[in-house]
C-alpha positions as a printed NumPy array, in Angstrom:
array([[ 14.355,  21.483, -17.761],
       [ 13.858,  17.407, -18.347],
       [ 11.495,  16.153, -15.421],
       [ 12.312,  12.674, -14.892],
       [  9.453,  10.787, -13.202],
       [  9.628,   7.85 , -10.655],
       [  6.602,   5.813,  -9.914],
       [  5.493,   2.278,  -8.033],
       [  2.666,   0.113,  -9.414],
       [ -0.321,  -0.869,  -7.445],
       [  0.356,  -4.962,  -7.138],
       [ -1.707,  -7.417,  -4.811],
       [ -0.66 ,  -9.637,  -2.377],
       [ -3.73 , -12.187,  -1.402],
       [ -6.957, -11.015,   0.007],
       [ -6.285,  -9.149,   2.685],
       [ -2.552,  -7.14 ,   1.561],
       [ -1.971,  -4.972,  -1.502],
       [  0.868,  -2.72 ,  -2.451],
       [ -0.202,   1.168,  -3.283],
       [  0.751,   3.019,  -6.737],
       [  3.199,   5.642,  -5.558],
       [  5.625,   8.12 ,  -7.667],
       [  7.763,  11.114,  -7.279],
       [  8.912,  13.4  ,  -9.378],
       [ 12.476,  15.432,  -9.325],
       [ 13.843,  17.192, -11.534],
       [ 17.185,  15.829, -13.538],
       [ 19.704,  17.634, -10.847],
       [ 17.36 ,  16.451,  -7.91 ],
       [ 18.223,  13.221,  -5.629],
       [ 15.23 ,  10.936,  -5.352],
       [ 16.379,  10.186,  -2.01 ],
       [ 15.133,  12.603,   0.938],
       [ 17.562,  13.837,   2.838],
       [ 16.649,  12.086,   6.191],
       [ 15.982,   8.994,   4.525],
       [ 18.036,   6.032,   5.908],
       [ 20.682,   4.194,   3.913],
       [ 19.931,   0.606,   1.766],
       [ 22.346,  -0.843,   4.241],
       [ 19.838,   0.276,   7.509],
       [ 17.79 ,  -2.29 ,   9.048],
       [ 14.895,  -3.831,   8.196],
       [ 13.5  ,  -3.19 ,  11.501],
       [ 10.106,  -1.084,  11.262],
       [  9.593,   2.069,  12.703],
       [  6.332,   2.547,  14.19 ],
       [  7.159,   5.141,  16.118],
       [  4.757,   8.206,  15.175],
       [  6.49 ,  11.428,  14.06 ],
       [  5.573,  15.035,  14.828],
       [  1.662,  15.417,  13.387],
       [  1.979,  17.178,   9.342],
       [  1.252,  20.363,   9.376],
       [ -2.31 ,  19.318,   7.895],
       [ -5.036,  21.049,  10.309],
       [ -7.72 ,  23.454,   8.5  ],
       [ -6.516,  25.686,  10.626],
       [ -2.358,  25.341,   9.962],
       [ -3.176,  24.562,   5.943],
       [ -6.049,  26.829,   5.385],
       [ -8.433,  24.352,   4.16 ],
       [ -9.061,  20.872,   4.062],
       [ -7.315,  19.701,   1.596],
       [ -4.261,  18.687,   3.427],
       [ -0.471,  19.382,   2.293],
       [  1.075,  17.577,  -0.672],
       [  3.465,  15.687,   0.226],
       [  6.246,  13.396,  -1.972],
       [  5.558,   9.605,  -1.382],
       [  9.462,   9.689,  -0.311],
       [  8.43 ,  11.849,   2.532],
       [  5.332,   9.825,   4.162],
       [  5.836,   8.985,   7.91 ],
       [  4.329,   7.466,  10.774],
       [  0.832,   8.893,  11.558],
       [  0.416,  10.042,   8.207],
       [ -3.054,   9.929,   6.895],
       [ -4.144,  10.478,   2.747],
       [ -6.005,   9.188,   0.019],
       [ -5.155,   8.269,  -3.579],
       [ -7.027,   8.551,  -6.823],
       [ -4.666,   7.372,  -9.181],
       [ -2.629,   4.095, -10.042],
       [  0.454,   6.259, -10.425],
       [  0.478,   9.454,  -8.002],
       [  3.872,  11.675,  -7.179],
       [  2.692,  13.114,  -4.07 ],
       [ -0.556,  12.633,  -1.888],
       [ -2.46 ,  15.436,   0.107],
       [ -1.345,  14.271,   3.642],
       [ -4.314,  15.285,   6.336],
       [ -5.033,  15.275,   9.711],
       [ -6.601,  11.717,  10.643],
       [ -9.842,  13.504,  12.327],
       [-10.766,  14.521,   8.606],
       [-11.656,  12.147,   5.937],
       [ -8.909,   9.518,   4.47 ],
       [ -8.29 ,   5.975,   3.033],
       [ -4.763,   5.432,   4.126],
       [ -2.676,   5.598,   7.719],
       [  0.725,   5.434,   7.736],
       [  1.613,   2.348,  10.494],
       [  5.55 ,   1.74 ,   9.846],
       [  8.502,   2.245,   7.777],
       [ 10.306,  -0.784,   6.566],
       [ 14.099,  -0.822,   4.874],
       [ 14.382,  -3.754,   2.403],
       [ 17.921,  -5.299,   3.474],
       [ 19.229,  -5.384,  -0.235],
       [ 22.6  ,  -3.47 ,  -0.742],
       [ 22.728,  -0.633,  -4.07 ],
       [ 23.988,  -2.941,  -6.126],
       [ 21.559,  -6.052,  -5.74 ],
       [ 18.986,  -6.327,  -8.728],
       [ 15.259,  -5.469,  -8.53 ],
       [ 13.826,  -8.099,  -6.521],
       [ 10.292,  -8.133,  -8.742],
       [  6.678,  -6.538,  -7.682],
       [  5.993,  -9.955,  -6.263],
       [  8.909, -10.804,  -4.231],
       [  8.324,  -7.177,  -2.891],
       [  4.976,  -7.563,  -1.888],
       [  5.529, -10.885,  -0.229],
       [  8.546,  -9.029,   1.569],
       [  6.311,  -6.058,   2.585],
       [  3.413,  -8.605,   3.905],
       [  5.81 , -10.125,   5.948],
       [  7.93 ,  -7.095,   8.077],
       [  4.172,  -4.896,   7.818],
       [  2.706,  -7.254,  10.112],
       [  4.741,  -7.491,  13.183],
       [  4.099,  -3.986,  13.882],
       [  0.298,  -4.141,  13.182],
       [ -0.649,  -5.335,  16.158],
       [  1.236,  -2.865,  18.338],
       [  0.201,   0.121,  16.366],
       [ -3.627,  -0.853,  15.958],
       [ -3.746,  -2.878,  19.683],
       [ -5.238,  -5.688,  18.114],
       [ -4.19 ,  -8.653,  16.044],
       [ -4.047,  -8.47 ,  12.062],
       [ -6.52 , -11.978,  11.586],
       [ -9.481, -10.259,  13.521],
       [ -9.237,  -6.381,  13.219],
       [-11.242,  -4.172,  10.535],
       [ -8.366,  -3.01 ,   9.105],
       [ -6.216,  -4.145,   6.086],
       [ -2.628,  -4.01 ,   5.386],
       [ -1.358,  -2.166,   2.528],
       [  2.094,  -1.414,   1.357],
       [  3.865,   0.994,  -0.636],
       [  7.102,  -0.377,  -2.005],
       [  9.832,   0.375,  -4.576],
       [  9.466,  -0.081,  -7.946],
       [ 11.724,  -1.119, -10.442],
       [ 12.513,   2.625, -11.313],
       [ 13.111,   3.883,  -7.965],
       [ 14.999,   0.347,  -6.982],
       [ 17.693,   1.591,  -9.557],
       [ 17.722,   4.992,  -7.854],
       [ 18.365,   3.472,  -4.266],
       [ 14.672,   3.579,  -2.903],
       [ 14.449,   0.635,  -0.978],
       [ 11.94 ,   1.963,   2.086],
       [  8.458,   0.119,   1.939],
       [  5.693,   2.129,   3.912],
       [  3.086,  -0.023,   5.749],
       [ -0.419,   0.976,   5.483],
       [ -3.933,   0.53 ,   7.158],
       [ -7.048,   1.133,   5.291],
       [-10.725,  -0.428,   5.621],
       [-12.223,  -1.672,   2.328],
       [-15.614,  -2.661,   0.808],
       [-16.312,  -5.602,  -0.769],
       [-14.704,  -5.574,  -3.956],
       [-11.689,  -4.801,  -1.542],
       [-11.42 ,  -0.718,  -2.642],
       [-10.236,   1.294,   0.113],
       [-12.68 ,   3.316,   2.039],
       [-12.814,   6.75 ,   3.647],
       [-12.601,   6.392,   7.432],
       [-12.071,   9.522,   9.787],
       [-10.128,   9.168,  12.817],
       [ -6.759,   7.613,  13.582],
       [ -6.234,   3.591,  13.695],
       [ -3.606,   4.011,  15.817],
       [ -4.428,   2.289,  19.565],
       [ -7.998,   1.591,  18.489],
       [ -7.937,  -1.646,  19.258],
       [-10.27 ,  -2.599,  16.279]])
């Protein structure tokens, strides 16, 4: 069987917001699309309303390690790290153990299926702009004097053409060279 593969470049946005490296992988037959994903046509309101916690416990996984988990299937309250420019899935853990990246928001670009690829820039500059509103309610604090960064994972021009339009708002705390580091513990109402 033919495994196509779908990816999204890491891109950066200014000094405080870059845009992840994410990809998935499905077979030929598969839809890129999950199944509960909204349409292109839904809003580009952002849900920061936290989902049911992932199965990611020691206890419910069996080790610390986390479950994989397709970048088309990150929500709210999701915690993971990467190690790669171009990943398909991501090891999605409990926020009490050791991650870079929290899952804040979910973000539909407005574009319809048949609008063109927008560009890694113009995508970035869109994901800055609807990640930020729902910072501050999320993190109870504002984005210009917390410790943590905003960082996006968006479409890219791959996954545009298959209908992915969702960009999924990150917080992470980085050094000085701007890398993400590993934080434990959830960002969510810390009001740092």
């Amino acid at each position: 069987m033919v495994m196509t593969r779908s990816y999204r470049s890491f891109a950066s946005a200014g000094l405080l917001v870059a845009a992840l490296a994410l990809a998935g992988c499905q077979s030929a037959t598969e839809d890129p699309t999950p199944t509960d994903a909204p349409s292109s046509a839904a809003s580009a309101e952002p849900s920061t309303a936290a989902s049911e916690a992932p199965p990611t416990s020691s206890a419910e996984t069996g080790s610390d390690e986390g479950v994989e988990t397709s970048v088309f299937d990150l929500e709210v309250g999701f915690c993971f790290s990467t190690d790669s420019d171009q990943l398909e899935t991501v090891n999605v853990v409990d926020c009490e153990q050791p991650h870079e990246h929290e899952v804040f928001a979910l973000v539909n670009h407005p574009a319809g299926d048949a609008d063109a690829y927008p560009g890694d820039d113009a995508l970035v500059e869109y994901a800055d702009a609807e990640c930020r509103p729902p910072f501050e309610e999320y993190v109870d604090r504002d984005y210009e004097t917390s410790i943590w960064y905003i960082t996006s994972l968006t479409p890219s021009a791959e996954t545009w053409g298959e209908g992915d339009r969702e960009v999924v708002c990150t917080v992470n705390q980085q050094d000085a060279d701007e890398e993400p580091i590993t934080v434990t513990g959830s960002a969510e109402g810390s009001g740092d």
